[in-house]
Phi, psi and omega in degrees: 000149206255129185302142185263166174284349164275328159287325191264358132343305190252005144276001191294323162305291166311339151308309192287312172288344170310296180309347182270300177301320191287286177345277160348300174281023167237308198297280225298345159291349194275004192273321192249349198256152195316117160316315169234170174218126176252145143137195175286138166294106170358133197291173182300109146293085194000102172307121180305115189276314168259155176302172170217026162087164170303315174283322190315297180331314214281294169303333168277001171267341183263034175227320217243315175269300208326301215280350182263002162276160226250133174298359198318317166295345182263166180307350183261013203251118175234037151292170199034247153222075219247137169270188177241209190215115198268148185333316202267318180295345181278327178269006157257004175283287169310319170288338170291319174270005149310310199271353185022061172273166185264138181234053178271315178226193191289338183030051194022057170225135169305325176339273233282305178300336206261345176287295193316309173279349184259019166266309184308345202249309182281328172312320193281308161334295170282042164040056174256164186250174202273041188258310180291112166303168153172162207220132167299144155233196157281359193160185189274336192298290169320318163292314182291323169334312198269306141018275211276345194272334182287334177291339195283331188259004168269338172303290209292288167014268183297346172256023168074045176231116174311054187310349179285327198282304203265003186085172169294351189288328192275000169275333194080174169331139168237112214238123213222099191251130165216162203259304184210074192263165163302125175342288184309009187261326176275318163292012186270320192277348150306291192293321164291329144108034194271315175107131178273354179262010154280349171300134180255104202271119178279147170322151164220164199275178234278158160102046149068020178258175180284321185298133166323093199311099215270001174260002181261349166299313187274001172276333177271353186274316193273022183264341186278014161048019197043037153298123201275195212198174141252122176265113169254112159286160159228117190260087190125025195302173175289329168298304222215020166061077157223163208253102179304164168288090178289321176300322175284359151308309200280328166303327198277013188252004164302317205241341204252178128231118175221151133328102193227117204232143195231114164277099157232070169337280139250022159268000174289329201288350149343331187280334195306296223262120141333320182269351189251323147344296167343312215271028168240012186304115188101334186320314181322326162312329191270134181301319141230177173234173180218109143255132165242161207261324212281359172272268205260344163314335185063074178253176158270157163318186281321192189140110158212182182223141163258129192237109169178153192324330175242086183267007144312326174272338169306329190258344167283353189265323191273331167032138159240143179231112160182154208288350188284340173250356163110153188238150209284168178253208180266333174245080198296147177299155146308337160321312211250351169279331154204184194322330206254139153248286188295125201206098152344136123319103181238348172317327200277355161247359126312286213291339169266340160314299180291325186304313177294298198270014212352238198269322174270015159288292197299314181303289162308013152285289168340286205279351195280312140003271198295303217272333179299320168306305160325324193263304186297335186281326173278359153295325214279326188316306158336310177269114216308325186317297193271162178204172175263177180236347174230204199230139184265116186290328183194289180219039161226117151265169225212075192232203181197166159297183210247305201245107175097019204280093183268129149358283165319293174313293214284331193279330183264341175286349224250299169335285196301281195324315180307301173302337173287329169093019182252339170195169181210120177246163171238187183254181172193188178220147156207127182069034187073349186244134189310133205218184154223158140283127178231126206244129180251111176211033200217127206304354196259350178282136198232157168328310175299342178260333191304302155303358169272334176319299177297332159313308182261027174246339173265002188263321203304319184283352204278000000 
């Protein structure tokens, strides 16, 4: 007889711990097992016509996948911009799909109040003030998407158009000005229907940096004859971490009218350190923001957060109006706050996150991270092979080969790291020239893998 879903009900404790143990052994392995896996995926299976139950399940993923995922949770893996999972977020991550609550609205739940306060603790976290609202989304890609849709109905505002009511088609051009913003900002402005060839990529400033040039910003707000825009800072670019002048940006909204929306995906967490702070210094200005958690928060996938002033115009673009769900108040269901009506609890492995470790956990995290980047980027200066290509401002170091960094080259060197199973880097262009990236966010990383990073970067360059 083929198992029901009712033997594995009243099997669930045992389950669960099967599901616990298979965990355990994978976390606690995650430190020494290949940072990437390479070769081929197990072939394709049938869709099963009867079940074999939860352990059966249990056991083919931990015989046919398990062993092809990727260290992506450990300390060596510096691709993209990737965090872990701090202990205490992994358990609230299993109780979120335990309690699986709907947080579309209050749904005879607390759930909703408890999204509310850890928006409140991160809003304090990143030094933003209580003007500024926010809402979970799933990642930055998304937080900024919502940002910019709210700055697109402040447009329609000053230009006397209901944009939820008439489409974005009723502003006409839309103009979208940054200095080095991140890839999710022209697809958020695709998806929104603004057109991605409105970006007006503002000059940046000289020596080879990412930050934004603000006097050449304000020569382009004042040639737009005072037609307003949306201005994307960025606190935090991707290559090299570097920070626009958010206060002197924000000061040009005296004279200009723009939007002013700051990705400071993971450079807001700049804010956690005393020494570090400055370089978020004006975030508070910005009409919204984009953090993201699953980065340097150490959250599991997804998780991210949106924050920003005018969430009246927040509720005219997201609304959902119908009679079975309600029409928003003064304090609106999340439903009417960004893209999703069925909406993860994803607030509960932040709120046990910050609960264990607070502020001074998480700040150390920060700083150990940014002092590792550091130790590594004067490793690579050091190896005849390698050079940097910027300076490390805060946790990417940004470097290339010495000699010859040809696409190929840089792409195979990128290949041999891999392949040692010892770090995994991404690639990039910077300044025309082909790169790697070692991006530092992730709570478990220690001085000792920093040196194995570099080990296997002076043998694969040597």
């Amino acid at each position: 007889m083929h198992p029901t879903l009712a033997d594995d009900l009243s099997r669930l404790p045992e389950i669960l711990q099967s599901a616990r143990d298979v965990a355990a052994r994978e976390v606690a392995g995650i430190g020494e097992r290949p940072v990437a896996v390479a070769g081929p995926a197990p072939d394709a299976a049938r869709l099963p016509e009867n079940g074999a139950g939860a352990d059966a399940a249990l056991a083919s993923f931990a015989e046919r996948w398990a062993p092809g995922f990727s260290g992506s949770a450990g300390p060596r893996y510096l691709g993209f911009v990737t965090g872990g999972a701090t202990p205490a977020s992994v358990a609230g991550d299993w109780l979120t799909s335990a309690l699986d609550q709907n947080v579309s609205g209050a749904g005879g739940s607390w759930a909703q109040e408890l999204e509310r306060e850890t928006v409140a603790w991160l809003r304090e976290l990143f030094g933003l003030g209580e003007e500024h609202s926010g809402a979970f989304v799933t990642g930055a890609t998304a937080s900024n998407t919502v940002g910019l849709a709210i700055g697109r109905e402040w447009l329609g505002e000053r230009l006397g158009v209901d944009v939820f009511r008439a489409g974005a088609a009723a502003l006409g051009p839309v103009d979208v000005l940054s200095g080095s913003p991140h890839s999710s900002i022209t697809k958020a402005m695709s998806v929104l229907g603004i057109g991605r060839d409105r970006l007006r990529p503002v000059p940046l400033l000289p020596g080879n940096r990412e930050a934004v040039d603000v006097a050449a910003l304000e020569s382009a707000l004042a040639g737009r004859e005072g037609r307003p825009a949306i201005v994307v800072a960025n606190a935090g670019t991707v290559n090299t971490v570097d920070f626009d002048d958010l206060r002197a940006i924000a000061a040009l909204k005296e004279r200009y009218a723009f939007w002013l929306h700051v990705d400071a995906a993971f450079g807001g967490f700049a804010a956690l350190s005393p020494d570090l702070a400055s370089l978020v210094d004006g975030l508070d200005a910005a009409d919204s923001v984009c953090v993201d958690l699953h980065k340097w928060l150490n959250v599991p996938y997804d998780a991210a957060v949106q924050f920003t002033r005018r969430r009246d115009l927040q509720v005219k673009v997201f609304h959902n109006a119908s009679p079975y769900l309600g029409l928003p108040d003064d304090e609106p269901d999340f439903l009417h706050l960004t893209p999703e009506n069925s909406r993860r609890l994803r607030a509960l492995p932040a709120w046990f996150s910050l609960v264990a470790y607070g502020r001074a956990g998480h700040r150390e995290i920060v700083e150990r991270n940014v002092a590792l980047a550091r130790r590594l980027g004067a490793g690579i200066e050091a190896l005849p092979g390698l050079r940097l290509l910027a300076p490390v401002r805060l946790n990417v170091v940004c470097f290339t080969l010495a000699e010859d960094p040809s696409p190929e080259r840089v792409a195979a060197l990128a290949r041999a790291v891999e392949a040692s199973g010892e770090a995994y880097v991404t690639p990039t262009v910077y300044g025309e020239v082909p790169g790697l990236r070692a991006a530092f966010s992730n709570w478990r990383t220690t001085g000792a893998d920093t040196e194995r990073v570099l080990a296997a970067l002076a043998k694969a360059s040597g």
